[in-house]
C-alpha positions as CSV (number, residue, x, y, z in Angstrom):
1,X,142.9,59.7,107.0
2,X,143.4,63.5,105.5
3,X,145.6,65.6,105.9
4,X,144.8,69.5,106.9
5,X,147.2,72.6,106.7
6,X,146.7,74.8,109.0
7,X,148.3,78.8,109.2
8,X,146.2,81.2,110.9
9,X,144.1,80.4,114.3
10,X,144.4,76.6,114.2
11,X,147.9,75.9,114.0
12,X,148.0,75.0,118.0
13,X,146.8,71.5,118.5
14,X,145.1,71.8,121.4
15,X,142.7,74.5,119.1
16,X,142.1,72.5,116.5
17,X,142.1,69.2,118.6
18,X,138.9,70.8,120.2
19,X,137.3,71.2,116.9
20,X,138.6,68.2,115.3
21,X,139.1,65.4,117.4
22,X,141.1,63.1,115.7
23,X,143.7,65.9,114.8
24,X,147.0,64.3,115.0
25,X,149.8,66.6,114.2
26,X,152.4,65.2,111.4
27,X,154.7,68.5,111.5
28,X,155.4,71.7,110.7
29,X,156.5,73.2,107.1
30,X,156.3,75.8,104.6
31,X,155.5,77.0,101.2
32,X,157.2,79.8,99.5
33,X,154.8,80.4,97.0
34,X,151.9,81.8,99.2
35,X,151.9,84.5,102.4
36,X,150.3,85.2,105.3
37,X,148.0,88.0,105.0
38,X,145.2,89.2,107.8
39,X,142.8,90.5,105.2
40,X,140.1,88.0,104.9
41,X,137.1,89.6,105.9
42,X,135.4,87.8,108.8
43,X,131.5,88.1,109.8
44,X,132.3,89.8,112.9
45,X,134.0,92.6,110.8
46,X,137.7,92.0,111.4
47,X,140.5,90.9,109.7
48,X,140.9,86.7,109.6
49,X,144.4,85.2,108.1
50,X,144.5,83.6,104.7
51,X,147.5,82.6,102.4
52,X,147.7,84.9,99.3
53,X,149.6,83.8,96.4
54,X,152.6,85.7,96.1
55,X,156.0,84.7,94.4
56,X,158.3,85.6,96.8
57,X,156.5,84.8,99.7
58,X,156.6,82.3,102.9
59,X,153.7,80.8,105.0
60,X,154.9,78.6,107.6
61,X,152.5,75.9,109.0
62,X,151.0,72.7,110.3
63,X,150.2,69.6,108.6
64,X,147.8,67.6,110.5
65,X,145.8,64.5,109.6
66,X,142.2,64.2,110.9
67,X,139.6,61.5,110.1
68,X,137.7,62.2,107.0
69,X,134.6,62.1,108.9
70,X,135.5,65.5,110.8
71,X,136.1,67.4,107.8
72,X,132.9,68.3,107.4
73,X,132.9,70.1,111.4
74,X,136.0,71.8,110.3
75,X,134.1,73.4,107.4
76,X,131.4,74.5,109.3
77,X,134.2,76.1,112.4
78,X,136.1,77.6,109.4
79,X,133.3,78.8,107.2
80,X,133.5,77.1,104.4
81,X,131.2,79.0,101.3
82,X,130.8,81.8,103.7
83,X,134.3,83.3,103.2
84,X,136.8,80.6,102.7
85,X,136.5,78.0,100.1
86,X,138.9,74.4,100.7
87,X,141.7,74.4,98.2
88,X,144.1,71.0,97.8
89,X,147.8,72.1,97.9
90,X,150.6,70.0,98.2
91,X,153.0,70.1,100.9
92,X,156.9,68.6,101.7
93,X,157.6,67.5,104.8
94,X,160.8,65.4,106.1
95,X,161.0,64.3,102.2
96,X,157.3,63.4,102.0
97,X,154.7,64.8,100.1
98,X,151.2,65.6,101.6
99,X,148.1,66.2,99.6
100,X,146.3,68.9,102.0
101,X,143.4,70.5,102.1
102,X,143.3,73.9,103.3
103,X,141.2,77.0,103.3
104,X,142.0,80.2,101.3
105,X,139.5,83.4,101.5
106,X,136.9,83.6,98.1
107,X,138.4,86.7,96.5
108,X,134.9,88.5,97.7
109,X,136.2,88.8,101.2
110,X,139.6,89.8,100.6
111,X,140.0,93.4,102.0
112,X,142.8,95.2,102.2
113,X,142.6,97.7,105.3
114,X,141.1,94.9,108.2
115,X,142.7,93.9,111.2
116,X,142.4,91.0,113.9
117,X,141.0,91.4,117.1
118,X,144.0,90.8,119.5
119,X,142.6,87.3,120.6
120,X,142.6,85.9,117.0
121,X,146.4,87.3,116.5
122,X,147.1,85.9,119.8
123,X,146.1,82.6,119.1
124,X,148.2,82.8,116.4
125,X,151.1,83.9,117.9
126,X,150.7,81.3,120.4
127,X,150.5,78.2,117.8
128,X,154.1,79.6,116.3
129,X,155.5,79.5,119.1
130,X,154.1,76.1,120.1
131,X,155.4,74.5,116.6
132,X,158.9,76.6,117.0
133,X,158.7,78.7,113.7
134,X,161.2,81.1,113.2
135,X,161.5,84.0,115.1
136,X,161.5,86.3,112.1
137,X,158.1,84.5,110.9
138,X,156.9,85.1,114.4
139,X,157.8,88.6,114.4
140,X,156.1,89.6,111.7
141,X,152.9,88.1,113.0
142,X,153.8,90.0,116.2
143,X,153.8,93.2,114.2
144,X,150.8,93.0,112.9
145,X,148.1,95.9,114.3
146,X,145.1,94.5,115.9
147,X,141.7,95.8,117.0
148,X,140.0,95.2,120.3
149,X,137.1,92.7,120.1
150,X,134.4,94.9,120.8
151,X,131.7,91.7,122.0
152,X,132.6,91.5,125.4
153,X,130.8,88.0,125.7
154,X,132.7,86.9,122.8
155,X,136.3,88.4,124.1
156,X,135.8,87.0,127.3
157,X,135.6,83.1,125.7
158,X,138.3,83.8,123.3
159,X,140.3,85.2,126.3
160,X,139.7,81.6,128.4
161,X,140.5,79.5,125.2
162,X,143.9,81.7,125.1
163,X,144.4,80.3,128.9
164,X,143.4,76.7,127.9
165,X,146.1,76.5,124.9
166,X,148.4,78.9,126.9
167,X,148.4,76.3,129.4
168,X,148.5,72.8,127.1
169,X,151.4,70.7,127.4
């Protein structure tokens, strides 16, 4: 097995369980040496999370570990060498260390002034609040501006996947 951090759109299991399915989720923890930023630039135009280096930061996540075989999947879902590159960072968890792999934007797509479309933040939002992270961490994803999805086809199926994971036990 690997293991996988996850910040941004997969931290809900049931997400990245239907991407990956051998996701099992070991827990939640953080890393003060990184934050969460909105400002990788995605293919549609908006604003996709990554964790920017920054000394005093905090990124809250999810460690999960996922059959090697699936890794490649994940790269393709999470555009790997179209955007996001896979980094290895190590992670504590209940007095554990985890060697994970997880993926940070190539410095090329990093913009400053993007935002989400209101699905992506929401599927966000909704994996905090699934794992429990603290309701400061949660607010300031909460208080991030978002964008309407202008693709109505696309909107409409992140919309149903927001019902799905709103609705996974």
């Amino acid at each position: 097995m690997i293991y996988y951090f996850a910040y941004g759109s997969n931290l809900h299991p049931m997400r990245l369980m239907e991407r990956v399915p051998s996701a099992e989720l070991v827990g939640v923890t953080k890393h003060s040496r990184y934050a969460l930023a909105f400002h990788k630039r995605s293919n549609d135009g908006s604003g996709k999370c990554n964790m920017s280096n920054s000394e005093s930061g905090l990124v809250y996540g999810a460690i999960y570990k996922l059959h090697p075989d699936h890794k490649n999947g994940l790269d393709i879902f999470e555009g790997k060498g179209y955007g996001y590159i896979d980094n290895q960072i190590s992670f504590q968890h209940n007095e554990s260390e985890y060697p994970c792999f997880t993926y940070l934007a190539q410095q090329s797509h990093i913009v400053g002034d993007l935002n989400p479309y209101h699905w992506y933040k929401r599927l966000v939002v909704l994996g905090a609040q699934y794992l429990q992270f603290p309701d400061a961490y949660m607010s300031s994803i909460e208080a991030i501006e978002s964008i309407e999805d202008p693709d109505a086809i696309r909107r409409k199926e992140k919309e149903e996947l927001i019902e799905r994971v709103k609705n996974h036990r």
